[in-house]
Biopython code that builds the backbone (N, CA, C, O; Angstrom):
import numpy as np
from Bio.PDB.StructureBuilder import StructureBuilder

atoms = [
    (1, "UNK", "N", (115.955, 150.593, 60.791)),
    (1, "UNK", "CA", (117.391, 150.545, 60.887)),
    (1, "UNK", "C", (117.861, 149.117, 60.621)),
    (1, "UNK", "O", (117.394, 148.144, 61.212)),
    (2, "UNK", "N", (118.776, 149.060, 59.730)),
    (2, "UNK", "CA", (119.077, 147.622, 59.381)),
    (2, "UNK", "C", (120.236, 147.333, 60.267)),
    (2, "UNK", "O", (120.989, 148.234, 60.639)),
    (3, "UNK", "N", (120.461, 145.516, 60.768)),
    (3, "UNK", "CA", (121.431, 145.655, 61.940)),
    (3, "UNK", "C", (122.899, 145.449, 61.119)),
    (3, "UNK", "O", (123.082, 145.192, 59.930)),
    (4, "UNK", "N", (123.853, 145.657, 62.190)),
    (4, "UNK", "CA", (125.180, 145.266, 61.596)),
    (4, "UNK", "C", (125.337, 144.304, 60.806)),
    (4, "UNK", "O", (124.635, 143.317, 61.029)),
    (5, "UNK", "N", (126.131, 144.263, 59.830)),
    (5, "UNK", "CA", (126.733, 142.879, 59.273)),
    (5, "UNK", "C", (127.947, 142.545, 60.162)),
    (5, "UNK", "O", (128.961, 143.226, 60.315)),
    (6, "UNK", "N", (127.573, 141.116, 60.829)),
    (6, "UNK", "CA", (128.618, 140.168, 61.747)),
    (6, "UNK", "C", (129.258, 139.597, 60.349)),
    (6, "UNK", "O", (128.649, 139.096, 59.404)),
    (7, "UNK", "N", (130.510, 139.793, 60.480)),
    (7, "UNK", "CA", (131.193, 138.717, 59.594)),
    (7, "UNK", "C", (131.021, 137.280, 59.882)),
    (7, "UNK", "O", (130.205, 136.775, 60.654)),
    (8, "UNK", "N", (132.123, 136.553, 58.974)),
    (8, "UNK", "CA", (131.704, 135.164, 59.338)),
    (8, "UNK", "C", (132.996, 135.026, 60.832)),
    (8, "UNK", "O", (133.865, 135.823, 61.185)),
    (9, "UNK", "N", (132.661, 133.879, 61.310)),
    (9, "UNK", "CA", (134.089, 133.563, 62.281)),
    (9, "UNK", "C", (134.981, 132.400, 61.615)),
    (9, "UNK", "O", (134.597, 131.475, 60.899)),
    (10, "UNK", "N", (136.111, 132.668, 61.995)),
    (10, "UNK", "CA", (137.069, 131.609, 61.821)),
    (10, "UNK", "C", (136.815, 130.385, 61.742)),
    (10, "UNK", "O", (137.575, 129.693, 61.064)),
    (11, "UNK", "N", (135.931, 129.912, 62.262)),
    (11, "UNK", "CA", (135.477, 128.071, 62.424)),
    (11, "UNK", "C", (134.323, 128.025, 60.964)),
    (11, "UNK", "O", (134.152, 127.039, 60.247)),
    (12, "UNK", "N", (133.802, 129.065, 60.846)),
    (12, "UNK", "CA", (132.728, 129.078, 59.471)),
    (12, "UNK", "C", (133.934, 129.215, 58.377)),
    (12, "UNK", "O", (134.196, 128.104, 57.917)),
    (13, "UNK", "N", (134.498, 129.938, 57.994)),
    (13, "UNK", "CA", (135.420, 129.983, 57.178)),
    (13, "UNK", "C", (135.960, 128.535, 57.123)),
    (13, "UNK", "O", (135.709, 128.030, 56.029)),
    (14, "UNK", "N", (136.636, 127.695, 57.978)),
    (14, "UNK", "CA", (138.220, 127.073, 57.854)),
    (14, "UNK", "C", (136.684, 125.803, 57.375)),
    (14, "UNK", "O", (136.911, 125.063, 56.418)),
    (15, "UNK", "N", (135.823, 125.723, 57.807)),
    (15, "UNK", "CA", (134.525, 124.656, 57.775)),
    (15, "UNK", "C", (134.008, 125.105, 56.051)),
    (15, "UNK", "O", (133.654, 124.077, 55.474)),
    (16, "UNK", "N", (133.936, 125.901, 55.475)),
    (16, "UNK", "CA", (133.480, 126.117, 53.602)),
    (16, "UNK", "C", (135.172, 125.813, 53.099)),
    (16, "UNK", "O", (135.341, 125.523, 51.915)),
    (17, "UNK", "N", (136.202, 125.875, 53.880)),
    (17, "UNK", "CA", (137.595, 125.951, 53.132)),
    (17, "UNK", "C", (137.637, 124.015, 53.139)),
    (17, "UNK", "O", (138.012, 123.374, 52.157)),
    (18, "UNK", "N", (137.191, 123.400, 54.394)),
    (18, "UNK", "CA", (137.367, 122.197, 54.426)),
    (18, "UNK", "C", (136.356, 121.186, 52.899)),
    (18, "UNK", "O", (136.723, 120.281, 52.150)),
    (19, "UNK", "N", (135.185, 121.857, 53.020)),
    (19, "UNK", "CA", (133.815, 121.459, 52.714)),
    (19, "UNK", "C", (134.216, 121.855, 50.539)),
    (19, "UNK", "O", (133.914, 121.230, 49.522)),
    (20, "UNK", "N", (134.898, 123.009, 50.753)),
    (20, "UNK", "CA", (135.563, 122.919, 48.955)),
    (20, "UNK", "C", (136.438, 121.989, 48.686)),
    (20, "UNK", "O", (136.331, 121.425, 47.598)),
    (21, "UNK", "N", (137.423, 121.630, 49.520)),
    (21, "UNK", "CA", (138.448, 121.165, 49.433)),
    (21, "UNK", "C", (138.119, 119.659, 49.098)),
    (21, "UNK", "O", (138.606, 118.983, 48.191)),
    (22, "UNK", "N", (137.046, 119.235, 50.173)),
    (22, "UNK", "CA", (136.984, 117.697, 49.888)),
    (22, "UNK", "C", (136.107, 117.466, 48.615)),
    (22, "UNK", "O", (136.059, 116.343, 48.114)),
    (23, "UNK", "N", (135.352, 118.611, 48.041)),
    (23, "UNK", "CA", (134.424, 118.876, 46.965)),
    (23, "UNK", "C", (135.366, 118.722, 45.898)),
    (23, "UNK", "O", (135.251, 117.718, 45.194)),
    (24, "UNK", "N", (136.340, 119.602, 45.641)),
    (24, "UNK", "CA", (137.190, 119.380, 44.744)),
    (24, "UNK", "C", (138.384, 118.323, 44.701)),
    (24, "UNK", "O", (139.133, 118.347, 43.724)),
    (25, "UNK", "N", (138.559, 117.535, 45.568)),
    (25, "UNK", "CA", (139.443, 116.654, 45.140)),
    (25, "UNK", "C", (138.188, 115.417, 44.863)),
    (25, "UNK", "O", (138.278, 114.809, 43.797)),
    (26, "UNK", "N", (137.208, 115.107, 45.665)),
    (26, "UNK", "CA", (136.390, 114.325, 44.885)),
    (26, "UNK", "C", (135.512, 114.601, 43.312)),
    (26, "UNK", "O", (134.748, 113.813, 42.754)),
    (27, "UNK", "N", (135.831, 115.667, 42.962)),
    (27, "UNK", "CA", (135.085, 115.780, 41.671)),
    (27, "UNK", "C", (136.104, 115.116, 40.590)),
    (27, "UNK", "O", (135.986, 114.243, 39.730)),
    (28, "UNK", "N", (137.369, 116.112, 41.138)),
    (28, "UNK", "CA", (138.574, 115.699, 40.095)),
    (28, "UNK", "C", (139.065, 113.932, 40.271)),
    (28, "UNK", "O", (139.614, 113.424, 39.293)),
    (29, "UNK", "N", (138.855, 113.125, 41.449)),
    (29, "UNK", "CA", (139.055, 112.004, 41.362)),
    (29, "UNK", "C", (137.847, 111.188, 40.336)),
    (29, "UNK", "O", (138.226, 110.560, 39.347)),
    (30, "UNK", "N", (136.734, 111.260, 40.613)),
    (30, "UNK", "CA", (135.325, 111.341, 40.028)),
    (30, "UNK", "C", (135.985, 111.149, 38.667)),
    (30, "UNK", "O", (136.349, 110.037, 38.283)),
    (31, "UNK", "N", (136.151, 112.441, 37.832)),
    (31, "UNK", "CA", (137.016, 112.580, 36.715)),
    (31, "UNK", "C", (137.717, 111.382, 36.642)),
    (31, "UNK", "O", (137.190, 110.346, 36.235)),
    (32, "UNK", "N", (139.098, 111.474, 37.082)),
    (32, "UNK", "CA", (139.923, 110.189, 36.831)),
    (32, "UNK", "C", (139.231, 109.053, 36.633)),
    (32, "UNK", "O", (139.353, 108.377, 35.612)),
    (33, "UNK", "N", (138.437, 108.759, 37.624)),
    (33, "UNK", "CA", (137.878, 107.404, 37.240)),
    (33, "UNK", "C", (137.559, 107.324, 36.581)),
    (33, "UNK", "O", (138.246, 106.593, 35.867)),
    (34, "UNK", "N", (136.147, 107.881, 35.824)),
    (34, "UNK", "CA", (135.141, 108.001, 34.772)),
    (34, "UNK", "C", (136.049, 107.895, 33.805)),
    (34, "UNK", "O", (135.946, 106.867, 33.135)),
    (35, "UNK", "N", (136.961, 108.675, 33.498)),
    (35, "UNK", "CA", (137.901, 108.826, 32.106)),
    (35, "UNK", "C", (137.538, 109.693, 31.773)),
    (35, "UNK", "O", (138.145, 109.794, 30.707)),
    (36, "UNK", "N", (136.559, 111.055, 31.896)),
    (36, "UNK", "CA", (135.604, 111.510, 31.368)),
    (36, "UNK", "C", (137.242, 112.127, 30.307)),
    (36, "UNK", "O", (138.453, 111.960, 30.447)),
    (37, "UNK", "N", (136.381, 112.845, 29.319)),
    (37, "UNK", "CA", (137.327, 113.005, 27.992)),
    (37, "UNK", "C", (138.490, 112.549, 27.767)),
    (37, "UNK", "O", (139.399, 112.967, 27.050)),
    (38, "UNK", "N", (138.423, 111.898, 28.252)),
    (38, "UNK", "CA", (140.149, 110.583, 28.377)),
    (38, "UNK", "C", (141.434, 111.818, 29.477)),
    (38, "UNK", "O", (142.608, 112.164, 29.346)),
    (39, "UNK", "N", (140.768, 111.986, 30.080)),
    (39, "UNK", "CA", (141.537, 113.026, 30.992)),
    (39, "UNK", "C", (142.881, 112.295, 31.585)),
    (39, "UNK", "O", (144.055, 112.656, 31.496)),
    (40, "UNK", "N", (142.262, 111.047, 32.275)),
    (40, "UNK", "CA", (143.400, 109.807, 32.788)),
    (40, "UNK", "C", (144.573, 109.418, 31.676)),
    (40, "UNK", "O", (145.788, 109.613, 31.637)),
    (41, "UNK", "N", (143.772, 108.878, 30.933)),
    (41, "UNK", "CA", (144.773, 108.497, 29.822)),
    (41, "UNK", "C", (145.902, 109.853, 29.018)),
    (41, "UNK", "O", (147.102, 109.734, 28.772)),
    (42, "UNK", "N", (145.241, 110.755, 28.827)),
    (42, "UNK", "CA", (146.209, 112.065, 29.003)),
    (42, "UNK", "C", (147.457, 112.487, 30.096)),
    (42, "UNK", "O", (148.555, 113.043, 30.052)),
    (43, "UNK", "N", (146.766, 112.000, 30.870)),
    (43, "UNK", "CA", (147.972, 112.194, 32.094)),
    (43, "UNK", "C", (148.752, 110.973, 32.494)),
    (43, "UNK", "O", (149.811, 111.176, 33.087)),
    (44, "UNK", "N", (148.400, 109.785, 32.266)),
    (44, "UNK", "CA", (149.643, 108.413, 32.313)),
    (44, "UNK", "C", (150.485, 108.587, 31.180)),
    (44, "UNK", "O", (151.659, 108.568, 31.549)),
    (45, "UNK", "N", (150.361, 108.762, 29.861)),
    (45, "UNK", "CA", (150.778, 109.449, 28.904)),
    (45, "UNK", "C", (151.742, 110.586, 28.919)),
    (45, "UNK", "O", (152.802, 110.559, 28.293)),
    (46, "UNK", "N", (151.393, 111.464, 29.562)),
    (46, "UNK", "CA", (152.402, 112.848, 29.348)),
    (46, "UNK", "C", (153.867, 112.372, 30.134)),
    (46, "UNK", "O", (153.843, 111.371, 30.849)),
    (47, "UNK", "N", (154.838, 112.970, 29.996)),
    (47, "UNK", "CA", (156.158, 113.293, 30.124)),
    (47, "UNK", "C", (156.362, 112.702, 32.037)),
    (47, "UNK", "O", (157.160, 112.085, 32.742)),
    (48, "UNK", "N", (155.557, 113.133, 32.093)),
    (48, "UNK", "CA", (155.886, 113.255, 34.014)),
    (48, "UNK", "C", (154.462, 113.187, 34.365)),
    (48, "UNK", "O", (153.762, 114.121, 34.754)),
    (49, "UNK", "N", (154.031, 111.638, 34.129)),
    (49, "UNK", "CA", (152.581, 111.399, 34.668)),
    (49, "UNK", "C", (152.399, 111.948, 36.894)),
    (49, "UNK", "O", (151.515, 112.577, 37.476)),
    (50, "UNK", "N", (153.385, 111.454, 37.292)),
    (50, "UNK", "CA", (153.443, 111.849, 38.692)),
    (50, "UNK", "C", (152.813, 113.386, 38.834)),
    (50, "UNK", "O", (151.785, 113.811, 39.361)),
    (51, "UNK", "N", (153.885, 114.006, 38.137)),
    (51, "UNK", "CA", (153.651, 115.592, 38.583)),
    (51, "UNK", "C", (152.116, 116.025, 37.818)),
    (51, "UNK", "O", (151.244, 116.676, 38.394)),
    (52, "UNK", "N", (152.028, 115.565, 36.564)),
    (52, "UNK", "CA", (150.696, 116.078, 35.982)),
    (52, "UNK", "C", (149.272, 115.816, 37.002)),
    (52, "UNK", "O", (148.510, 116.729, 37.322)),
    (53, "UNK", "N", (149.145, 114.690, 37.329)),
    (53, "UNK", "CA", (148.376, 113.982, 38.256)),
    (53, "UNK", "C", (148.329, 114.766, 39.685)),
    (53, "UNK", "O", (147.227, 114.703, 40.229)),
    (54, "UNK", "N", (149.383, 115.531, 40.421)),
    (54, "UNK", "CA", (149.632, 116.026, 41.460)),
    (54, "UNK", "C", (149.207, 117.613, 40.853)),
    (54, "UNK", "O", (148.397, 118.234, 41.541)),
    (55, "UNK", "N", (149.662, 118.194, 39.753)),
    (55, "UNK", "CA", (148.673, 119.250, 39.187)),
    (55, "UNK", "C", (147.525, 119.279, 39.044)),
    (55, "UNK", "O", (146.969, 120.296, 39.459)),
    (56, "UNK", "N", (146.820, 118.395, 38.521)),
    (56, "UNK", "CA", (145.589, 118.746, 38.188)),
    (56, "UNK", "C", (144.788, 118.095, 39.575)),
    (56, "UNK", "O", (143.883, 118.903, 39.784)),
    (57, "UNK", "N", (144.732, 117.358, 40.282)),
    (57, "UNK", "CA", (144.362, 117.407, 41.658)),
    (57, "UNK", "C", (144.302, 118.495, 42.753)),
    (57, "UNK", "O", (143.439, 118.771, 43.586)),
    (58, "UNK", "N", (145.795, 119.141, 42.402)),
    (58, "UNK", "CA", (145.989, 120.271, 43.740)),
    (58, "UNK", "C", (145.124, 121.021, 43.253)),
    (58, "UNK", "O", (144.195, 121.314, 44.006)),
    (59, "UNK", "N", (145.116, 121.749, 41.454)),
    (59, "UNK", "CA", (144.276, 123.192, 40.610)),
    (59, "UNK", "C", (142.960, 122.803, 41.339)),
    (59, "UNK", "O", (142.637, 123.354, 42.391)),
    (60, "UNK", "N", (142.239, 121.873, 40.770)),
    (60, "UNK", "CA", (140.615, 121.639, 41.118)),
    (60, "UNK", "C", (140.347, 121.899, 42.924)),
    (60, "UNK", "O", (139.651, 122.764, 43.455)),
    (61, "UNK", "N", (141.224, 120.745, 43.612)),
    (61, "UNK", "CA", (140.981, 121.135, 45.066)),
    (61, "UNK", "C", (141.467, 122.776, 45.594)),
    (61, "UNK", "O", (140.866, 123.439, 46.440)),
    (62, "UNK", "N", (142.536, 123.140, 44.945)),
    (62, "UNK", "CA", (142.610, 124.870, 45.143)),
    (62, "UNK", "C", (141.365, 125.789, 44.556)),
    (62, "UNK", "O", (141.055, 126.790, 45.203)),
    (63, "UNK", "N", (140.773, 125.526, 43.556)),
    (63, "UNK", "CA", (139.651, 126.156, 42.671)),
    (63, "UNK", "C", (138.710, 126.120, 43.742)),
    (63, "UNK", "O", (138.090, 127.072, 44.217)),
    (64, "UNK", "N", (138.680, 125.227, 43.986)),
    (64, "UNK", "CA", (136.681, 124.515, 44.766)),
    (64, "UNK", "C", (137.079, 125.053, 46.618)),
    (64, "UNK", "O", (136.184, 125.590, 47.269)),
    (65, "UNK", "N", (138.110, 124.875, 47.081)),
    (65, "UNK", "CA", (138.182, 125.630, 48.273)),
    (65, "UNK", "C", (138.741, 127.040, 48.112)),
    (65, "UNK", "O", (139.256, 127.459, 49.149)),
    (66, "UNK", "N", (138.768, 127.803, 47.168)),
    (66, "UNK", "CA", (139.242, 129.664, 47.155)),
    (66, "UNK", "C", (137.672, 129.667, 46.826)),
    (66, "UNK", "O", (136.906, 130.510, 47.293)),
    (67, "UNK", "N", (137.348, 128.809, 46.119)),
    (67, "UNK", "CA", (135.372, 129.366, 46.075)),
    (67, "UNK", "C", (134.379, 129.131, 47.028)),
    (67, "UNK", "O", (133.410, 129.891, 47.022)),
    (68, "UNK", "N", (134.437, 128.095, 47.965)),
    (68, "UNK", "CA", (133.823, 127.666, 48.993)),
    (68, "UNK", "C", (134.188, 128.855, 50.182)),
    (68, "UNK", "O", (133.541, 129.330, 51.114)),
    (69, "UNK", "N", (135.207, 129.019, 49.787)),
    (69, "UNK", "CA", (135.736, 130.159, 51.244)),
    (69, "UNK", "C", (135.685, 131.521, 51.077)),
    (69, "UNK", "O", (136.039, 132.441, 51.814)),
    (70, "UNK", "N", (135.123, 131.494, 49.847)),
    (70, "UNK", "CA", (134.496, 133.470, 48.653)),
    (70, "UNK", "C", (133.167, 133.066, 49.745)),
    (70, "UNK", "O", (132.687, 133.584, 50.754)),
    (71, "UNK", "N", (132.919, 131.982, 49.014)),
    (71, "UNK", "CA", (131.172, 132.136, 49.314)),
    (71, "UNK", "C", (130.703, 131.977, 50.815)),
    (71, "UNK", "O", (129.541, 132.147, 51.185)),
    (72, "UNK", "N", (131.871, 131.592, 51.712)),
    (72, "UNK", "CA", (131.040, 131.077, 52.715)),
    (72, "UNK", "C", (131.374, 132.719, 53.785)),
    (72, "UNK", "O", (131.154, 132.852, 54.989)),
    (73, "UNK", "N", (131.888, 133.652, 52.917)),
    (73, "UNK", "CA", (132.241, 135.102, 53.547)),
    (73, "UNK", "C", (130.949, 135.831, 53.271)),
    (73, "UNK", "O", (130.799, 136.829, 53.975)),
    (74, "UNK", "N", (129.996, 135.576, 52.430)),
    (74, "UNK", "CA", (128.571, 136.390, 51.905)),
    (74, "UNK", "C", (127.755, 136.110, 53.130)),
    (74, "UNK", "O", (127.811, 135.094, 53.822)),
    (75, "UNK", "N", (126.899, 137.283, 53.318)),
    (75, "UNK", "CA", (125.322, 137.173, 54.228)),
    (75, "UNK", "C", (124.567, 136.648, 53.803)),
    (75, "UNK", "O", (123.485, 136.546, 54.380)),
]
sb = StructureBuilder()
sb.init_structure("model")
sb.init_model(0)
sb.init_chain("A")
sb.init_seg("    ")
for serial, (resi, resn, name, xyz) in enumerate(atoms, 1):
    if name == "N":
        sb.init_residue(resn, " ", resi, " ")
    sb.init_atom(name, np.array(xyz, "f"), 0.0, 1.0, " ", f" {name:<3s}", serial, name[0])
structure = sb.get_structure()
C-alpha cells in the first residue's frame, strides 16, 4: 500500500517562492552587468529606459519564482 501524498505546507512553498525570486533577480542583474548580448545597452537606449529596466527585472524574477513554486509543489 503506498502512503498518502502530504502536500507541501505553506512555509515550503512561500521558502521555493523566496529561493526563485532571489534566483531570478540575480541572474537578470548578472545579465545587466555582464552586458551579455548588449542587453544593458538596449535598455539605456530605448524610449523609457526606467520602465524597460523595471520590466525586464520584474519578467525574469516573476519567471524564476512561478517555477520555483511549480517545483517546490512535486514529491
Amino acid at each position: 500500500m503506498q502512503p498518502k501524498f502530504k502536500g507541501p505546507t505553506y512555509l515550503e512553498l512561500a521558502t521555493h517562492s523566496a529561493m526563485g525570486a532571489a534566483l531570478g533577480f540575480s541572474l537578470a542583474l548578472v545579465l545587466l552587468i555582464l552586458d551579455a548580448q548588449h542587453v544593458f545597452e538596449m535598455i539605456v537606449n530605448s524610449s523609457s529606459p526606467e520602465l524597460t529596466m523595471l520590466l525586464f527585472l520584474g519578467a525574469f524574477t516573476l519567471s524564476f519564482t512561478v517555477g520555483a513554486t511549480i517545483r517546490g509543489t512535486a514529491p
